[in-house]
ChimeraX commands (.cxc) that place a marker at each C-alpha (Angstrom):
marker #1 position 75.29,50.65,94.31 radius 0.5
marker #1 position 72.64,50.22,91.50 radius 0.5
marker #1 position 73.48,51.14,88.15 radius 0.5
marker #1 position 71.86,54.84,87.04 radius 0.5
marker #1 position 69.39,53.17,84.22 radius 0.5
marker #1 position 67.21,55.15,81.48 radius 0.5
marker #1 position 64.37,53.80,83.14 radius 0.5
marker #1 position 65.55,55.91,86.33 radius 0.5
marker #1 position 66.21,59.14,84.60 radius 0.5
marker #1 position 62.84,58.84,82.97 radius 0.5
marker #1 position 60.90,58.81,86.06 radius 0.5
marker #1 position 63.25,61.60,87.68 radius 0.5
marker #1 position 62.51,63.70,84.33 radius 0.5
marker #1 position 59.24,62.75,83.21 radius 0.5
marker #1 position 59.15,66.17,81.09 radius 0.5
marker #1 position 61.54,69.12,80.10 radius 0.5
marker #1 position 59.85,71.21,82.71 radius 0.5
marker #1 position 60.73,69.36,85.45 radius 0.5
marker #1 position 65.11,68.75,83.92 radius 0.5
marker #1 position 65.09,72.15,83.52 radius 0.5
marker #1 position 64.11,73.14,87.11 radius 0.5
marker #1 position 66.95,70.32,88.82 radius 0.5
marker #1 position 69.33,71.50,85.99 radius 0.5
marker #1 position 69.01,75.78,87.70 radius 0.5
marker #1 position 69.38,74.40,91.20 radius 0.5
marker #1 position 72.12,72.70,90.26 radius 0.5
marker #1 position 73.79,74.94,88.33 radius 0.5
marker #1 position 72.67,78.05,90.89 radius 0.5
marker #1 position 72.44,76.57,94.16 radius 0.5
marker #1 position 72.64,80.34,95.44 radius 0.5
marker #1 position 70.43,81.51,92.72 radius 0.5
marker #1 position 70.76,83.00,89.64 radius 0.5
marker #1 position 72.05,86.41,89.27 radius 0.5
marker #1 position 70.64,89.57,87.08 radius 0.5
marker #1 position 73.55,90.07,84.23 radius 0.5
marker #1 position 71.16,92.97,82.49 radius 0.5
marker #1 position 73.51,96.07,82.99 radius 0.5
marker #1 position 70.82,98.41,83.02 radius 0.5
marker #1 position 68.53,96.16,85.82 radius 0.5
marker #1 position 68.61,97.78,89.14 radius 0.5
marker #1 position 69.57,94.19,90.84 radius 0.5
marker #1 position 72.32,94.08,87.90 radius 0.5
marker #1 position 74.71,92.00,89.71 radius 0.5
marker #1 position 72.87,90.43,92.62 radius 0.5
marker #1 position 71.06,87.06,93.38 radius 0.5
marker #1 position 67.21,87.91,92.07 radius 0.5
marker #1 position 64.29,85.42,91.76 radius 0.5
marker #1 position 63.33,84.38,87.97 radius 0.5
marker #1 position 60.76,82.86,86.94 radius 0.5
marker #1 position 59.92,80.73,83.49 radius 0.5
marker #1 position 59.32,82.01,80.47 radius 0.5
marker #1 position 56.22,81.08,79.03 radius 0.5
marker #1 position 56.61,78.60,75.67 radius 0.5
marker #1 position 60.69,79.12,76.33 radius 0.5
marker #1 position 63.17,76.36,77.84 radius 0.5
marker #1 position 64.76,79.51,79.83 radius 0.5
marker #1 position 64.24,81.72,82.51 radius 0.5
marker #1 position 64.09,85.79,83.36 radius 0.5
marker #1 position 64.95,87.93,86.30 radius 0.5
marker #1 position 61.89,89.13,88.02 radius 0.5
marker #1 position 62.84,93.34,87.97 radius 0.5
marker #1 position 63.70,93.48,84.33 radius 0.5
marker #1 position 61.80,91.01,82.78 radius 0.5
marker link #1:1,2 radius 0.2
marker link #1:2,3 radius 0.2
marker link #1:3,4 radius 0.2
marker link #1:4,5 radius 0.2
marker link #1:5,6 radius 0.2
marker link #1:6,7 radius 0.2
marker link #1:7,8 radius 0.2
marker link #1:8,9 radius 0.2
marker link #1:9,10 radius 0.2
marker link #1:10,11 radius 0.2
marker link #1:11,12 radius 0.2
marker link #1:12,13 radius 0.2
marker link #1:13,14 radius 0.2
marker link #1:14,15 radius 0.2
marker link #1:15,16 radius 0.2
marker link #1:16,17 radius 0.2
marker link #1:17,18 radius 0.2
marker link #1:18,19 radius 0.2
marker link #1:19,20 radius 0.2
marker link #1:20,21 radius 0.2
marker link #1:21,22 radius 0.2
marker link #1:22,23 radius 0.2
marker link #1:23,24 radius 0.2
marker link #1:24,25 radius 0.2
marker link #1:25,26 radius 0.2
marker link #1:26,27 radius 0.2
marker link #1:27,28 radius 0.2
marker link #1:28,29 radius 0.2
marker link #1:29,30 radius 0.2
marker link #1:30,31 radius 0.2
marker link #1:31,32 radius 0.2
marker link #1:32,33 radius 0.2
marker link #1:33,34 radius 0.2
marker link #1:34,35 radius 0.2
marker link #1:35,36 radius 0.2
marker link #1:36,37 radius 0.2
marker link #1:37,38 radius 0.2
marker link #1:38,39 radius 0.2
marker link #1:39,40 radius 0.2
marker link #1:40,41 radius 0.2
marker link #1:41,42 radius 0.2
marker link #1:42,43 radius 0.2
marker link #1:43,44 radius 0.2
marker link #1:44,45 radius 0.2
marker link #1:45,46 radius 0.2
marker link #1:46,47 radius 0.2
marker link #1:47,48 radius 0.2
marker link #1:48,49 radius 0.2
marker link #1:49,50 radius 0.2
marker link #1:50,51 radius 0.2
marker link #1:51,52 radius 0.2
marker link #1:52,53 radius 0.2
marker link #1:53,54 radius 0.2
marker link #1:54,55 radius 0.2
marker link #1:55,56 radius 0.2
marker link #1:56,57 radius 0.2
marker link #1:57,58 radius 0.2
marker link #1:58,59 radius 0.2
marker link #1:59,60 radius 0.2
marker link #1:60,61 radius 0.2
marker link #1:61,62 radius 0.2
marker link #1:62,63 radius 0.2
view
């Protein structure tokens, strides 16, 4: 087995973008679920999408 190198991660994560994308499907392989209390999918797995100019993302129904 090869070592992991910097030069590896580099071309795996060329940009934030693309870290923070492998970093929510590893972290929510199910996908991520609504934690706003007053969303009406408050508690269920709902597609987000990226915030523009933000490292983050935000549930499709409540924004």
């Amino acid at each position: 087995m090869n070592a992991y190198t910097i030069n590896n991660f580099n071309n795996d994560f060329p940009d934030n973008d693309s870290c923070l994308d492998w970093l929510k499907v590893y972290k929510y392989p199910d996908g991520i679920v609504c934690k706003n209390n007053k969303c009406k999918r408050y508690g269920k797995v709902t597609p987000h999408h990226r915030i523009k100019g933000r490292m983050c993302y935000s549930c499709d129904y409540c924004g």
